[in-house]
Every structure is written in C-alpha cells, then in structure tokens.
C-alpha positions as CSV (number, residue, x, y, z in Angstrom):
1,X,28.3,12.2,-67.1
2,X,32.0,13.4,-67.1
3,X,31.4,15.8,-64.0
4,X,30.2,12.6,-62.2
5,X,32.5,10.1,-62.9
6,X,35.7,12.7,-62.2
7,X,33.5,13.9,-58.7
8,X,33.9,10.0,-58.3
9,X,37.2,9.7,-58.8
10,X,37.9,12.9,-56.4
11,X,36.2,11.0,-53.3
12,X,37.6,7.5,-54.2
13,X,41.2,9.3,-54.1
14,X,40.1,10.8,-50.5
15,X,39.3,7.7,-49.3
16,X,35.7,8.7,-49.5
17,X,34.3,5.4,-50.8
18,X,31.0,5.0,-49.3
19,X,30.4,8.5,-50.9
20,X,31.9,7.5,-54.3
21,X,29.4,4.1,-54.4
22,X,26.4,6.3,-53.6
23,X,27.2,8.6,-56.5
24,X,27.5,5.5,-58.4
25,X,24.7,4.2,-57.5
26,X,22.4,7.3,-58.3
27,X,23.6,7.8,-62.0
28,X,23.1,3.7,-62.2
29,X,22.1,4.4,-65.6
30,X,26.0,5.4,-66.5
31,X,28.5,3.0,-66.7
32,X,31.3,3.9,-65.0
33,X,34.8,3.6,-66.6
34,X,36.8,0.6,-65.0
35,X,39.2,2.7,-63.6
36,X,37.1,4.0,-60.9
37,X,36.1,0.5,-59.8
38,X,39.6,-0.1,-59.1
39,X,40.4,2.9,-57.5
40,X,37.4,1.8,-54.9
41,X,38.4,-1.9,-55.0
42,X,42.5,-0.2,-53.7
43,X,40.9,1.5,-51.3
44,X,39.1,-1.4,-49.5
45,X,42.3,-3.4,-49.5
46,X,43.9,-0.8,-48.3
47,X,41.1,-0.5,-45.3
48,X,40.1,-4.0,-45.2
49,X,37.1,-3.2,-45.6
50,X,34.5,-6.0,-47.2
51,X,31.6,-4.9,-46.7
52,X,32.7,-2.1,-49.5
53,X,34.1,-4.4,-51.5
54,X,30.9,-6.9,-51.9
55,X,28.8,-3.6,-52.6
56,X,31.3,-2.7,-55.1
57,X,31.5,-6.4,-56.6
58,X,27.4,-6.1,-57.1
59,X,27.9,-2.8,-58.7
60,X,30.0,-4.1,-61.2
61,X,28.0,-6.6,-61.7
62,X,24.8,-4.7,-62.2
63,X,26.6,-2.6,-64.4
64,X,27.3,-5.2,-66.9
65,X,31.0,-5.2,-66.5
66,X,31.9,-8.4,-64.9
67,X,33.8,-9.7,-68.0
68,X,36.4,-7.2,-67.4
69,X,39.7,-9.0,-66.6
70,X,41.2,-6.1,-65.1
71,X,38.2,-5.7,-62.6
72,X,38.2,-8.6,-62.3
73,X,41.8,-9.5,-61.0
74,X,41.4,-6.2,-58.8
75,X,38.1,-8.0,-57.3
76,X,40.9,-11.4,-56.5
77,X,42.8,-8.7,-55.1
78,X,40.4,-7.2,-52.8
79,X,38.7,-10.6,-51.4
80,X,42.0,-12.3,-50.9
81,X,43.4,-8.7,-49.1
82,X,39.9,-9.0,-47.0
83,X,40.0,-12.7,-46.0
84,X,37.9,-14.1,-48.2
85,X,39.8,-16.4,-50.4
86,X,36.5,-18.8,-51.5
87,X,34.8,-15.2,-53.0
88,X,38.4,-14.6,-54.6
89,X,38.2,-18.1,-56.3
90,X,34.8,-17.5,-57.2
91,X,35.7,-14.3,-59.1
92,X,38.7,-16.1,-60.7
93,X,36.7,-19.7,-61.9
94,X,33.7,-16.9,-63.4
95,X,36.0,-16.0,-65.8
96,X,35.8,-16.6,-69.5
97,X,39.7,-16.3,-69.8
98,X,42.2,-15.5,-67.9
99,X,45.0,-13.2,-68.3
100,X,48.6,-13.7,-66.5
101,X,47.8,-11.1,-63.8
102,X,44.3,-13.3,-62.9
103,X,46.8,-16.5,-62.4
104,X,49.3,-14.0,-60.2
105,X,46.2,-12.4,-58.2
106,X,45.0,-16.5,-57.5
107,X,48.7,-17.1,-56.8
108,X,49.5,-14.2,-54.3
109,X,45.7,-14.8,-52.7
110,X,46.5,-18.6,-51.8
111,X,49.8,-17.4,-50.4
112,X,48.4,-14.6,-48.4
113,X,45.7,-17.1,-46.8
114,X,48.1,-19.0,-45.4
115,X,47.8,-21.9,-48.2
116,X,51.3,-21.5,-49.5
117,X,51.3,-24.9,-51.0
118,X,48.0,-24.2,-53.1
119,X,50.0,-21.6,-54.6
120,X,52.6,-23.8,-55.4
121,X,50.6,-26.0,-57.5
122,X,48.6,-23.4,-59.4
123,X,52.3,-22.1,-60.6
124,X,53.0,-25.9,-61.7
125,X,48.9,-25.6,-63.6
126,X,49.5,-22.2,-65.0
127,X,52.7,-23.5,-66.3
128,X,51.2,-26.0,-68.5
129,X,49.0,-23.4,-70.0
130,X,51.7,-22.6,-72.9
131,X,49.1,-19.7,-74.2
132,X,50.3,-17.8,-71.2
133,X,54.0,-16.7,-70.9
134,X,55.3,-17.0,-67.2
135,X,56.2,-13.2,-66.5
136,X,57.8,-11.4,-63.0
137,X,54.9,-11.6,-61.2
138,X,54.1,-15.1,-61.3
139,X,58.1,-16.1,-60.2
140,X,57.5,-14.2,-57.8
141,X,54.1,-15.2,-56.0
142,X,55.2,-19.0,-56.5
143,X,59.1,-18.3,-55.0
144,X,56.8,-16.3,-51.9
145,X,54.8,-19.4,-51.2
146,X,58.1,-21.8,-51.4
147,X,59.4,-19.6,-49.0
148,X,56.1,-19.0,-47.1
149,X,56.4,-23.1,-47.1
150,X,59.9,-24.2,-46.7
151,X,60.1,-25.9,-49.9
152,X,63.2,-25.5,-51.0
153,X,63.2,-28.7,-53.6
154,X,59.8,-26.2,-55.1
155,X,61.9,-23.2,-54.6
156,X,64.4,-24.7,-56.9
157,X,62.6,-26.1,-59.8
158,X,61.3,-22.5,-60.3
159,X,64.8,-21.2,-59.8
160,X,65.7,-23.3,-63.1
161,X,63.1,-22.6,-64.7
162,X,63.7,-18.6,-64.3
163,X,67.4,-20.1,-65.8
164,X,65.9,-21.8,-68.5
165,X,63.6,-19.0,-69.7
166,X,66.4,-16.9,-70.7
167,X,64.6,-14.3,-68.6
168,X,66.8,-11.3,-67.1
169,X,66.3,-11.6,-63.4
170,X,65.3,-8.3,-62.5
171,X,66.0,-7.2,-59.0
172,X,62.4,-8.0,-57.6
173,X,62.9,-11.6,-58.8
174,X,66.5,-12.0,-57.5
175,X,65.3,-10.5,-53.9
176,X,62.5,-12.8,-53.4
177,X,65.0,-15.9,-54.5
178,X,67.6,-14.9,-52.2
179,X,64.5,-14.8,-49.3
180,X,63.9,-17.8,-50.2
181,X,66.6,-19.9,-50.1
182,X,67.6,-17.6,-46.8
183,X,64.1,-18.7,-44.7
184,X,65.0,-22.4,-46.1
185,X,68.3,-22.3,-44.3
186,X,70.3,-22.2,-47.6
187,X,72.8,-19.8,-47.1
188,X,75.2,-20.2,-49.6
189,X,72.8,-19.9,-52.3
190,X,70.9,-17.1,-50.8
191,X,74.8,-15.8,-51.0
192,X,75.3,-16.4,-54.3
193,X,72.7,-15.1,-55.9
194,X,72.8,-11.4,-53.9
195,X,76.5,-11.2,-54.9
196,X,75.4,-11.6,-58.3
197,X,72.9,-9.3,-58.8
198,X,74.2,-5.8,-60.5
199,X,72.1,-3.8,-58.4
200,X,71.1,-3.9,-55.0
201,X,68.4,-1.8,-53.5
202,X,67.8,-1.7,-49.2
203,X,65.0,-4.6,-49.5
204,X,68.0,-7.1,-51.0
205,X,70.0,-6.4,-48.3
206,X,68.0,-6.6,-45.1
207,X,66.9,-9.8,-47.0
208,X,70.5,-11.2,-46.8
209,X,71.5,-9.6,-43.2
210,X,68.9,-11.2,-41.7
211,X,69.4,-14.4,-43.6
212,X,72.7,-14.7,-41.8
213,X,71.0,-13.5,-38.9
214,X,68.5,-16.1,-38.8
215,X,70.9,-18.9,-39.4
216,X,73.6,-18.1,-36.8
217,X,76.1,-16.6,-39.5
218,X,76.5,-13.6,-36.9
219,X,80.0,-12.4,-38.4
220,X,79.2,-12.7,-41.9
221,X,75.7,-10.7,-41.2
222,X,78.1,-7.8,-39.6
223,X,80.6,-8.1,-42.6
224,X,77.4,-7.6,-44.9
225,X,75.9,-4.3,-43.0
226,X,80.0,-2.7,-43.4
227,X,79.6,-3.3,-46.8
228,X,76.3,-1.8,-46.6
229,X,77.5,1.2,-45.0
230,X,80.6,1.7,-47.8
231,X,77.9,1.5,-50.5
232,X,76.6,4.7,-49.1
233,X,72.8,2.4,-49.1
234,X,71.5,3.9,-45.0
235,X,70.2,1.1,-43.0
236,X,66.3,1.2,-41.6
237,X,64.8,-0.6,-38.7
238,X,64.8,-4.5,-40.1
239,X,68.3,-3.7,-40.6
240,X,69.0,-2.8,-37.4
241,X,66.8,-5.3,-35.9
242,X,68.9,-8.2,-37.7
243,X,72.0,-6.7,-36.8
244,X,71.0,-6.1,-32.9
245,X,70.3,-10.1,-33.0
246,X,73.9,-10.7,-34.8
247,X,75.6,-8.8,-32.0
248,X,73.5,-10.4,-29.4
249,X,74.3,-13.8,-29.9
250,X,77.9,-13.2,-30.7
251,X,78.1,-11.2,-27.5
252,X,79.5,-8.5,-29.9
253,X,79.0,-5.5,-27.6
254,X,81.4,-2.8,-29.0
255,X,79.5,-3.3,-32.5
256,X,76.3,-3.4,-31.0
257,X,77.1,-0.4,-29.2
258,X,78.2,1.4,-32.4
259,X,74.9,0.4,-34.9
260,X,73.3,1.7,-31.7
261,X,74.7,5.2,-31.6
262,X,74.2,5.3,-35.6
263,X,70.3,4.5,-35.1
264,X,69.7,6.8,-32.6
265,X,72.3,9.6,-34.7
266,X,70.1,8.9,-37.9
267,X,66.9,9.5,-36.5
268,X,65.7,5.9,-37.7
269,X,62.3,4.9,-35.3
270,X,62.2,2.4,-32.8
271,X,60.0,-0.3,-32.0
272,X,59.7,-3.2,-29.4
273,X,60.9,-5.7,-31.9
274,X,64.3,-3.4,-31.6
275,X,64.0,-2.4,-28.1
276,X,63.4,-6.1,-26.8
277,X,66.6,-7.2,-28.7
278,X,68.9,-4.4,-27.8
279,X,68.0,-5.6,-24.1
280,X,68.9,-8.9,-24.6
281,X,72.2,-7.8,-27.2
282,X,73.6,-5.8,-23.7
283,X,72.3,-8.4,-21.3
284,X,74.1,-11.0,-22.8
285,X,76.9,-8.5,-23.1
286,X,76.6,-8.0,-18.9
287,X,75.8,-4.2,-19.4
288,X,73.2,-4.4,-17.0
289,X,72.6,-0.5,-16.4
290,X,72.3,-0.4,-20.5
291,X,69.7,-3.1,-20.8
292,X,67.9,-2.2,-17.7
293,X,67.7,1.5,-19.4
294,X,66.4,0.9,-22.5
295,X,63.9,-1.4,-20.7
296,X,62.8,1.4,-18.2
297,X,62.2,3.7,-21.8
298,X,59.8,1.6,-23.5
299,X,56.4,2.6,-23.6
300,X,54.5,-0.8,-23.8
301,X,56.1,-3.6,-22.6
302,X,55.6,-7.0,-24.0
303,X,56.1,-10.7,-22.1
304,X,59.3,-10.5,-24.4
305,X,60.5,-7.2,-22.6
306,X,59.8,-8.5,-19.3
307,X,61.4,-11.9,-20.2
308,X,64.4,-10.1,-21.7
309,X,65.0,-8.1,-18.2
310,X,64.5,-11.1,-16.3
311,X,67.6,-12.8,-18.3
312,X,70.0,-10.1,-17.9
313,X,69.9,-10.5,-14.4
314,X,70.2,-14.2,-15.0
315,X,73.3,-13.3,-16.8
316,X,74.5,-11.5,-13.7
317,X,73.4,-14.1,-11.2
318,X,71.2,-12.1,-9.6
319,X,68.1,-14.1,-10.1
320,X,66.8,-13.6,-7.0
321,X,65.8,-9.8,-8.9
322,X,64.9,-12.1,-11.9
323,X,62.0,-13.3,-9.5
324,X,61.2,-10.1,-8.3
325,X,60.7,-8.4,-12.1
326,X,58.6,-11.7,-12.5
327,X,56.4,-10.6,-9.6
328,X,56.3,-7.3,-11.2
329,X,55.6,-8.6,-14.8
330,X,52.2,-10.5,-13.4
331,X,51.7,-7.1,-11.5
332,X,51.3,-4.5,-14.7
333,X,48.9,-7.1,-16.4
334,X,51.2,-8.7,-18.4
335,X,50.4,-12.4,-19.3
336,X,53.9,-14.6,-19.1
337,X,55.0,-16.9,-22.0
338,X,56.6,-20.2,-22.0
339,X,60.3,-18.4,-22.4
340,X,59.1,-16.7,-19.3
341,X,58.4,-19.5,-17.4
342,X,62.1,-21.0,-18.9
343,X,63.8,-18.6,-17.1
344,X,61.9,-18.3,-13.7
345,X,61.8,-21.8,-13.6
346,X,65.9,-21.2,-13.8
347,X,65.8,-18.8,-11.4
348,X,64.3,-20.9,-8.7
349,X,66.9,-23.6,-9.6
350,X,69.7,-20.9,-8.7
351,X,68.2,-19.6,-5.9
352,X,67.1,-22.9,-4.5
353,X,63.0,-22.1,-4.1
354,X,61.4,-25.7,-4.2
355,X,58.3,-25.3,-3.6
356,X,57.8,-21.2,-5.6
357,X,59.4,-23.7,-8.7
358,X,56.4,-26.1,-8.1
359,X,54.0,-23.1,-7.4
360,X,55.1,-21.4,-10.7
361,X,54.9,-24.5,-12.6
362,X,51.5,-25.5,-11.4
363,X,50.5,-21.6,-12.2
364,X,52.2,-22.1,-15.7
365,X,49.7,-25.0,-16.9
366,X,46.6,-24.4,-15.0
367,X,46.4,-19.9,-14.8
368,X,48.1,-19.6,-18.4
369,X,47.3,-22.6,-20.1
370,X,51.1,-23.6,-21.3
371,X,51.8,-27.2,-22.1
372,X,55.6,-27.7,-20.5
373,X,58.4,-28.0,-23.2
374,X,61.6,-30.1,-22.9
375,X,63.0,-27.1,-21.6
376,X,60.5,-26.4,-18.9
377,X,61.1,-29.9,-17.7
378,X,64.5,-30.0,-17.2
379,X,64.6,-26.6,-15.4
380,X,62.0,-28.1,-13.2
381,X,64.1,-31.3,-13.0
382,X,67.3,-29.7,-12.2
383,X,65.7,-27.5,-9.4
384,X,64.6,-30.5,-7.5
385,X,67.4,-32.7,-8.2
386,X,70.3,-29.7,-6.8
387,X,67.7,-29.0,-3.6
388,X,68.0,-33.0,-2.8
389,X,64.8,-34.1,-4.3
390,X,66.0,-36.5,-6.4
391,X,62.8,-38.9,-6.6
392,X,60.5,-36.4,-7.2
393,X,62.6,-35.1,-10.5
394,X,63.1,-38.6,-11.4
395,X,59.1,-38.7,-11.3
396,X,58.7,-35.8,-13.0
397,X,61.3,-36.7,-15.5
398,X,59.4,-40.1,-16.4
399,X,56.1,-38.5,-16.6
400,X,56.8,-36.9,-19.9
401,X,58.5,-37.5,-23.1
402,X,61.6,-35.8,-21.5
403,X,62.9,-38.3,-20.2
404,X,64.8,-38.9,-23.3
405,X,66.7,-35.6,-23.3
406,X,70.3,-36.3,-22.6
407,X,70.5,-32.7,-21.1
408,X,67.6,-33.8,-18.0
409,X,69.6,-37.4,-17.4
410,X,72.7,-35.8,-17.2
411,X,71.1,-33.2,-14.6
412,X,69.6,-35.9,-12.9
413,X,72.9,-37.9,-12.9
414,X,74.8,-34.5,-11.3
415,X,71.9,-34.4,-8.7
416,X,72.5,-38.3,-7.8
417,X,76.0,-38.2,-7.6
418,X,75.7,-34.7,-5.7
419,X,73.5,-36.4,-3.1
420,X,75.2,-39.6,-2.7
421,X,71.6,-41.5,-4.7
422,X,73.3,-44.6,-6.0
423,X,70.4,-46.3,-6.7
424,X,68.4,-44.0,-8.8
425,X,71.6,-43.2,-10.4
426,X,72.0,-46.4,-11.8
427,X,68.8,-46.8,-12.6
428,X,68.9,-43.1,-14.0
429,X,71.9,-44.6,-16.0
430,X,70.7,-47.4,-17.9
431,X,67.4,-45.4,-18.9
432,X,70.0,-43.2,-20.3
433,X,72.7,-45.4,-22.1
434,X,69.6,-47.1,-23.6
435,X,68.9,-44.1,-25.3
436,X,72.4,-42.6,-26.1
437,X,75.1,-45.4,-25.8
438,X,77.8,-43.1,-27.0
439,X,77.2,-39.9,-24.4
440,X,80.3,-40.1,-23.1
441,X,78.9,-37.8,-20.2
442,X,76.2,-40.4,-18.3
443,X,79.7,-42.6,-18.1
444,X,81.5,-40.3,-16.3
445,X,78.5,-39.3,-13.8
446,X,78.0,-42.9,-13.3
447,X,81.7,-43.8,-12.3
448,X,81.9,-41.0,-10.5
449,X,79.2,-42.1,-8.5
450,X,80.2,-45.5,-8.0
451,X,83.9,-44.0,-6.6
452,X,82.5,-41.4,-4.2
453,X,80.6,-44.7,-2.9
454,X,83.3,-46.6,-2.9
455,X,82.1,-49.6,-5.2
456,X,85.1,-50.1,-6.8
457,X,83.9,-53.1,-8.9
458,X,80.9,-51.1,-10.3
459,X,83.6,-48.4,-11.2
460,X,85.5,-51.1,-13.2
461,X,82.1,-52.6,-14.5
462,X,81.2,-48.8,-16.1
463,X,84.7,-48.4,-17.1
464,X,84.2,-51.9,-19.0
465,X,80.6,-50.3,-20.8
466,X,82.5,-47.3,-21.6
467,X,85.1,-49.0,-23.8
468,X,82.7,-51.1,-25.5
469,X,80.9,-48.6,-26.5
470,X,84.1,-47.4,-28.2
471,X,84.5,-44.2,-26.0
C-alpha cells in the first residue's frame, strides 16, 4: 500500500497525473492519503486542466473523503483556477463547516472570475461569523477584489478594520493595500503606507512605481526607482516597463536612455509590453533612428508596435511615412485598432488626403468593426474642415454625440474662420456656447471671424457675450 501511494506521489510530482489517477484507481480499495489528492488537484491548476480535476473530484468522492476541508478548499482552488466557479461554489455550500481557508478559496475564486464585488460581500458575510478569526489571507482576497473593482470606499473599511484588529500588517498585506489604493487613483495613501512598511521586497515596489506611473506622477515614479537602485533591491521587467512609460510621457530621454542601458547591461528579458513602450518613450523624445531600431528588432509585432512607429513619425511630421507603415501594417496581417485609426486619421489631416481619410474611416467601421470614438471624430472633423469641407465635418460632427466636444467646435470654428464660412460659424458658435458658455476659445474664433469679414457690429455683439459671460 505504501509502495503505491509513494509511486503516486512520484508521478503527481512529474506532472504525470493521468498516470497517478489510474494507479489510484486500480488500488480503489486503498484510500489514499489527502496529500496526494492535493498534489494532483496543484497540478491541474497548474495545467488548467478540468477534465483531471472532475476525475479527481469523483475519486475523492468515491473514496469517502469528501468531508475533508483541506481537499476540499484545494477542489475551490482547482475549479475556480479552471473556470468553473458554480462547481467551486458547489464544493464550498457541500460543506459541513468551513474553515478560514474555504472562505479565502470562495473569496479569491469570485475574484478570479471576474466577480470582484461577490467577493466583496462574502468578506462583509464571513466577517459576521465571529467563530472564525479574519487572518492574512482573507485581507488579502477582499483588498484584491476592491482593487479588481475600484472600490476604494470597500478598500477602506477593510483598511480599518486591519487597524482595528491590532493585526501586524505583514508585508503581503501592506503590498496588496498600497495596490489598491494605487489602481483607485489614491496616491497619497498608496504613499503612505509603502513608506511605512519596515521592509520592502521587489513586488512592493513595482506596485508603487507603477502607481505613479499609472497616475501621471512621472517624476516621483523616477525618484522611487533611484531609491530603488540605492537599496541595492535590482529592478525586473514590470519595473522597467513602468519606468519606460514615466520617461515617455515626461519626454525624459536621457533617463530613459539610462534604465535602458541598465536593462540590456543586466541581462533582464524583454517583451513587447517593453519594446512597444520604449518606441513610443524615444518617439516622443524625436529619436527616430532609436525607436525605428527597436521596432525593426522585435520578433512579433502587435497593432501597438505598428501604431507606436506610426506616431514617431507623427512626432517628426512625416506622416506621409506614418501612412505608408500603415499600408505596411494591413500588409503583414496585422489587424489595426482604434488608436491606429487615431493617428492615420491624423495623418490624413496633415497631409491633406480627403477622400483616403473617408476611405480609412469607412474601412475602420465596416472591415474592422470599430465604433468611432470622440477622438476618431474630431480627427475626421478637422481633416475636412482644414481641406475646405466645412459642411461635410459640420455633418459629420452633428451625426454623433461629438458634437459636444469643445475640442471638434473649436476645430470646426478654426476651419470656418480659415475659409471665410461665416454662416456655419455662427451657427457652429451658438451650438457651442450653449454647451460651454465659459470657453473663452469659441469667443475668440467667433470674433475673429466676424473681423476678417468685416462685420464690425457682430464683432462688438461677441465682444458683448464675452463679457457677460464674465470672461
């Protein structure tokens, strides 16, 4: 019986499963120890693999151990890992009792399914079972699903309750706080709380760089990977992934450059996340020959690659090239996404190709299936409104729930005045101080409109608005 169960254990440990349940199976008349139902149970979470796991769960069963709450939370574990959250609940209602880790399995399972606020209210139920102490675990699969969520106001009821418990916050409790708070947009508590812990392992502070990351606190996220670097803690590729997105967007090209150079010195792996933001950290940067160079190295290209290339020569004005990588893009098989479409569509606009804009934004809807955005629009709006079709992007603009963006009026105002359209423009105009009397911008357009005409009572008339509106 001993020779079997050990054999057992040897395959489950080589990942030979299928091979471990038949062995099972033919000494039915054993009951196996728990432990190598777990170890079979890991290994089809670790595969995905359900099909296993359901065999398993009827061997279990047949074997008369299904009161074990052990194999019983690994079972929770399995069938959530798998996809098959009702089976997990199943497993977790059969239960005579439950320990703490059945109420953390249920908790993490909800919040791996997507159903983060499910998880949120089994922490509020388990709660009220005083029998049960609230341990590490449970803080954090219920501070996960705030944060899977956004619910701060959740986030931080179970922040004072971790207070109130006279609990030490160990390290794994404090990290998934400051996450938290961080994907919630709250900063300066995510702050807080990583100053205050003691100890700070690489998890904690990827978890606060990309915080700031996230959140467009680009110089503090920089500040926080020096400090990184003087506690002798050697970054990996989230950290260099947040960082690549700090120096992007604060055009900070001489630390890009240098995190870059440390990467690549370290030996830490790439991967497209990285690559696709390093082209767009030197294309924003106008290091063309850098971005176009680590663009030409990747392997697999993405829409994102392709989009990112596209924008650096935007940020060169060379969007006629912009166009052509587009061309190229649809070429290799790649399908574009809306952010591709964004900046074709303002690559047209530059370059002045009407009727490739309308061609494009036609193909957009009807080949790829992309409902237009705000941004879309008003790409599309100011490309016919610069070429001189001014009715047509007034058309366009009323045809969709753009027409409300102060950023398409005001292109649409330019376009008028640019053109000499004085009658759209007013009518542009009053569809647009209805919506924002205080944009001091459709004023201007409109006066400006009215003097290149040479209405000099409609000048005074605006000029008369203006003031009233207090501007």
């Amino acid at each position: 019986m001993q020779i079997e169960h050990d054999t057992a254990r040897t395959l489950c440990r080589q990942g030979a499963v299928e091979a471990a349940l038949s062995l099972l199976r033919q000494n039915a008349a054993l009951v196996p120890p728990a432990d190598i139902f777990c170890l079979i149970l890991q290994q089809c979470v670790s595969r995905k693999s359900l099909s296993i796991g359901r065999q398993t769960h009827a061997l279990i069963i047949s074997s008369g151990c299904e009161s074990n709450v052990i194999l019983k939370n690994c079972l929770i574990r399995m069938f959530s890992a798998c996809g098959s959250l009702k089976e997990a609940k199943q497993v977790f209602l059969s239960a005579p009792s439950w320990d703490v880790y059945s109420w953390e399995a249920l908790l993490s399972a909800h919040g791996m399914s997507g159903q983060p606020m499910v998880a949120i209210y089994l922490y509020e139920r388990f709660r009220s079972l005083n029998a049960i102490r609230v341990n590490d675990h449970i803080y954090v699969a219920s501070l996960r699903a705030c944060a899977d969520a956004a619910k701060v106001f959740e986030g931080m009821i179970i922040h004072n309750h971790i207070l109130h418990s006279n609990m030490h916050i160990s390290l794994h409790v404090g990290s998934v706080l400051v996450d938290m708070y961080a994907k919630c947009g709250y900063i300066a508590e995510a702050s807080t709380i990583f100053h205050c812990l003691p100890t700070k392992d690489l998890v904690l502070w990827n978890t606060m760089i990309a915080g700031y990351a996230q959140f467009s606190f680009h110089d503090e996220a920089l500040q926080l990977f020096t400090s990184m670097q003087a506690k002798g803690v050697a970054p990996d590729t989230i950290t260099f992934a947040s960082l690549f997105k700090a120096c992007s967007c604060t055009q900070a090209i001489e630390e890009g450059r240098s995190a870059h150079s440390l990467m690549l010195k370290i030996g830490c792996k790439s991967n497209l996340v990285i690559e696709n933001t390093l082209i767009d950290m030197y294309a924003r940067a106008r290091q063309l020959d850098e971005a176009v160079w680590i663009f030409e190295a990747i392997c697999e290209r993405d829409a994102i690659s392709w989009t990112a290339l596209m924008n650096a020569y935007g940020h060169v004005n060379d969007w006629a090239m912009a166009i052509f990588y587009f061309e190229e893009m649809l070429r290799e098989g790649i399908n574009p996404d809306g952010a591709t479409f964004r900046c074709l569509f303002m690559a047209c606009s530059h370059v002045g190709l009407v009727n490739e804009g309308r061609l494009y934004f036609q193909m957009m809807i009807e080949q790829y299936n992309i409902s237009p955005t705000e941004d879309h629009i008003i790409c599309l709006t100011d490309l016919l409104a610069r070429s001189g079709h001014v009715n047509e992007a007034e058309k366009l603009l009323l045809s969709t729930p753009s027409s409300k963006s102060e950023s398409a009026l005001t292109a649409l105002l330019t376009a008028c005045r640019i053109h000499g359209s004085v009658r759209l423009g007013r009518r542009c105009f009053d569809r647009a101080v209805k919506i924002n009397p205080n944009y001091g911008s459709f004023y201007a357009l409109m006066s400006g409109i009215y003097t290149d005409a040479q209405e000099w009572e409609n000048v005074l008339e605006i000029e008369e608005m203006r003031k009233n509106a207090g501007l």
